[in-house]
C-alpha positions in Angstrom: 19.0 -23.9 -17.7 18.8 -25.7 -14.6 17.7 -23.7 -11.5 18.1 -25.3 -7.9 16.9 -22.1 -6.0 14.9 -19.7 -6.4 15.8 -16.7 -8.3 12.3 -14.6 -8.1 10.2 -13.7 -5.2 6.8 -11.8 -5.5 4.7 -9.8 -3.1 1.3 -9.2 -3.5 0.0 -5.9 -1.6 -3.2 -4.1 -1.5 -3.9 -1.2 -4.4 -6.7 -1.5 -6.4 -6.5 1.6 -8.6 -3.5 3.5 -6.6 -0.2 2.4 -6.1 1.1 4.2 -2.6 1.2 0.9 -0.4 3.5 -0.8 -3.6 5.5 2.6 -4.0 6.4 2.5 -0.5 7.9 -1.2 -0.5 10.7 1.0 -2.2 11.9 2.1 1.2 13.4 -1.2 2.2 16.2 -0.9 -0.2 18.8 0.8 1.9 21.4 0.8 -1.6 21.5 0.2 -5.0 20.7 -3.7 -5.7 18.6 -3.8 -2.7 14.9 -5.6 -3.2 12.5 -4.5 -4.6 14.1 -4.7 -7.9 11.0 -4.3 -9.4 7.5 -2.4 -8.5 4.1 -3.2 -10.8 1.9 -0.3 -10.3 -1.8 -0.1 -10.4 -1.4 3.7 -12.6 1.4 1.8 -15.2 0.1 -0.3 -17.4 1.5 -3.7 -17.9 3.5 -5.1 -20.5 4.8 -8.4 -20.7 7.5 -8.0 -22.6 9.2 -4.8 -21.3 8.5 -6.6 -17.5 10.3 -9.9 -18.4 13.2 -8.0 -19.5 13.4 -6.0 -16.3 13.0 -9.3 -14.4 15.6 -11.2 -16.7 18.3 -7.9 -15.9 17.6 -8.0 -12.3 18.5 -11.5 -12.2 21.7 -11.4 -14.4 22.9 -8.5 -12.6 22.0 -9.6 -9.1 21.3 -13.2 -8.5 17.8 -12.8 -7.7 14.6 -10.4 -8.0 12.2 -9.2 -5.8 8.9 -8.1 -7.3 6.5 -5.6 -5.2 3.3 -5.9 -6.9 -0.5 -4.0 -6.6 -3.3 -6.4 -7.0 -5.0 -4.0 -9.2 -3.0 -4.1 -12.0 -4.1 -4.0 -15.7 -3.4 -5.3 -18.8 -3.2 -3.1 -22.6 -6.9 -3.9 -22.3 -7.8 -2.0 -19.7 -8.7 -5.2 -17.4 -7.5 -6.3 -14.2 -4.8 -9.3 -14.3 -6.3 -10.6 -11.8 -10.3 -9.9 -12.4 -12.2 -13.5 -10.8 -15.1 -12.0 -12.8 -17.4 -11.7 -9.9 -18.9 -8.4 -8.2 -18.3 -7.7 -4.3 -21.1 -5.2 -2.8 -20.4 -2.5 -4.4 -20.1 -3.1 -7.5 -16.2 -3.8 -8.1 -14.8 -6.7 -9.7 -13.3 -8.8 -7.3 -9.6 -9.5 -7.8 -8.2 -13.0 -7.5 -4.7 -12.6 -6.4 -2.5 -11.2 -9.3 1.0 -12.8 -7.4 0.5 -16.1 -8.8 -0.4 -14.8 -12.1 2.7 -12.7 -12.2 5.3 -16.1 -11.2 3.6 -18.2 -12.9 4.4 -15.7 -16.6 8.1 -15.7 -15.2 8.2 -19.4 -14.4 6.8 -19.6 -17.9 8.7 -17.5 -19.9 11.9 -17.3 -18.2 12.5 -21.0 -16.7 12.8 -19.6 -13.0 12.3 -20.6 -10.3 9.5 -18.0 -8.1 7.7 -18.0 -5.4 4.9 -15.3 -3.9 3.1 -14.3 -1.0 0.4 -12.2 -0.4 0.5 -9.8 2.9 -3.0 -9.7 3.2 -4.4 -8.3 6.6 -0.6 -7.9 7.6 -1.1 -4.4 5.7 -3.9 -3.3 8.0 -3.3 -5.0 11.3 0.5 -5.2 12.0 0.5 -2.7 15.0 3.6 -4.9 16.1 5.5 -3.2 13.4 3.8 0.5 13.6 6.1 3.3 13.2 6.2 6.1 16.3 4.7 8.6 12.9 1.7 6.1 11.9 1.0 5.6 15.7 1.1 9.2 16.7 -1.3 9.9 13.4 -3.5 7.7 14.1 -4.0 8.6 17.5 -4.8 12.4 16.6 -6.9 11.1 14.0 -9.2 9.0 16.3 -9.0 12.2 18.9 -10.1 14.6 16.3 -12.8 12.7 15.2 -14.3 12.2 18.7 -14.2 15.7 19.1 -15.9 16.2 15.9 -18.3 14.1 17.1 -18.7 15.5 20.5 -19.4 19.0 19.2 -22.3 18.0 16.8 -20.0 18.4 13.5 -20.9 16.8 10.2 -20.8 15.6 7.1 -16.7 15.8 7.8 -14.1 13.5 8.8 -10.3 14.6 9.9 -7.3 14.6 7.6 -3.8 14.7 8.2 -2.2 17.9 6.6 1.2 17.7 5.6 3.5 21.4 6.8 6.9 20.4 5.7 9.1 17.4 4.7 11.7 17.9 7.0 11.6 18.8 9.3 8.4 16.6 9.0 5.6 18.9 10.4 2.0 18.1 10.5 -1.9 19.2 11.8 -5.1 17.4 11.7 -7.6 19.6 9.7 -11.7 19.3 8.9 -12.1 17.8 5.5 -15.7 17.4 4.1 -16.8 14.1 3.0 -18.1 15.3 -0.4 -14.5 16.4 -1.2 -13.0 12.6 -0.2 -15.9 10.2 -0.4 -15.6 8.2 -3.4 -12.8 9.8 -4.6 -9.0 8.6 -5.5 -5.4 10.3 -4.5 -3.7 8.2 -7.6 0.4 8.2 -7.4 1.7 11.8 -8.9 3.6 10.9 -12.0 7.1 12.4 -10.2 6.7 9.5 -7.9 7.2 7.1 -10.5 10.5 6.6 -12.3 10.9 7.2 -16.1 10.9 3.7 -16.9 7.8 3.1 -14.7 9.4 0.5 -12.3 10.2 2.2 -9.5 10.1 5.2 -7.2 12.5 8.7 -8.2 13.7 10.4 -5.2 10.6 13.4 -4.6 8.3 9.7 -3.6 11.0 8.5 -1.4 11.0 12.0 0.2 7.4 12.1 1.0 7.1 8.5 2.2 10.1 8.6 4.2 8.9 10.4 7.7 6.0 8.1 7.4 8.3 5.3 8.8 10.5 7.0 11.1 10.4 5.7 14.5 9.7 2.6 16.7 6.6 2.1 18.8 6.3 -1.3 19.8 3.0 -2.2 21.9 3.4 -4.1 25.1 4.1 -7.7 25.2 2.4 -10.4 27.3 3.7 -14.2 27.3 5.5 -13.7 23.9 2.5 -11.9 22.4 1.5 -8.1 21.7 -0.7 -7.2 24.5 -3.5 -5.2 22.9 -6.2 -2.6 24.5 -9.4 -4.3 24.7 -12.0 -1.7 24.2 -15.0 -1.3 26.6 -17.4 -0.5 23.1 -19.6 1.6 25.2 -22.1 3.9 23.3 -22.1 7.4 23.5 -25.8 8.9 23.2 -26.6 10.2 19.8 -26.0 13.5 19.1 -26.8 13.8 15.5 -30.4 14.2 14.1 -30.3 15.1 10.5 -29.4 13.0 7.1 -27.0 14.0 5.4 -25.8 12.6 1.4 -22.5 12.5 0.3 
């Protein structure tokens, strides 16, 4: 079969061993048939076979498929997809971009035509694109933990406590860092769908408020104009040691 345009895109966002960031790119489909057709999670397993098929239905049925994709996912093996076989820092295999590994198994086996990106630092620096939620949140988290600070507490960092859905209510609490350091908030299995694809409706509840809102920055000359910190530092306060 001849192809003259491309019939698969994949994204490559950030997830090493949870798959929140790749279970959120579920919000952009506004109605059925909408990408992402089709979400490889870091907590699912991969297998070739059941994911071709998905791929192959997606583009019989319409035209095209867009893959969302965390770079930490494995194989029946247990081992990343993507595993460079080197160590960073601390100790974790380094990952060497599972989006190309993914298009290249469709171009492969199906005999489409793919492409794929990888977001990269979009994910952590887009404040272009911040929702008036995330903006407010991070905000209070950044006051909270100057006051934390300022008042000699520690060993704790603040969390964001979730009140209600909706109307979506929240607080910043004290959370100690023996309870979060090192640890991993995985993707509840009733945020992924039976056939371990996509999203069922109780993950699209939860992530929904997350997004709600516009809060664009300021723009200079065609360009977000950004608050340039003075970096001044505040005499220390704390003493002691302490071991997480």
């Amino acid at each position: 079969m001849s192809l003259t345009s491309t019939k698969v895109f994949t994204l490559e966002v950030m997830g090493r061993h949870a798959g929140w960031m790749t279970d959120a790119c579920a919000l952009a489909a506004e109605q059925k048939g909408d990408a992402p057709h089709v979400l490889l999670l870091p907590e699912i397993t991969f297998d070739e076979r059941r994911f071709l098929a998905k791929v192959e239905q997606a583009v019989k049925r319409y035209g095209h498929c867009a893959i969302a994709v965390s770079e930490g996912i494995k194989g029946p093996d247990g081992e990343f997809l993507s595993a460079s076989g080197l160590k960073d820092a601390f100790g974790h295999a380094q990952l060497g971009g599972v989006a190309p590994i993914i298009t290249n198994l469709i171009g492969a086996k199906l005999g489409y035509k793919c492409h794929w990106a990888v977001a990269d630092y979009l994910q952590r620096s887009a404040r272009h694109i911040a929702s008036e939620t995330d903006v407010q949140q991070a905000y209070a988290v950044g006051r909270a933990a100057v006051e934390f600070a300022i008042a000699g507490k520690n060993a704790v960092m603040p969390a964001i406590r979730r009140l209600s859905d909706s109307p979506y209510r929240w607080d910043i609490i004290e959370a100690p860092l023996s309870a979060v350091a090192n640890q991993e908030k995985l993707l509840p299995s009733e945020f992924i769908s039976a056939d371990g694809f996509g999203v069922t409706k109780s993950a699209l509840r939860y992530l929904a408020p997350l997004i709600v809102g516009e809060a664009y920055p300021p723009f200079k000359n065609g360009l977000p104009d950004y608050v340039r910190l003075q970096n001044v530092a505040a005499p220390k306060k704390l003493t002691r040691k302490f071991a997480v």
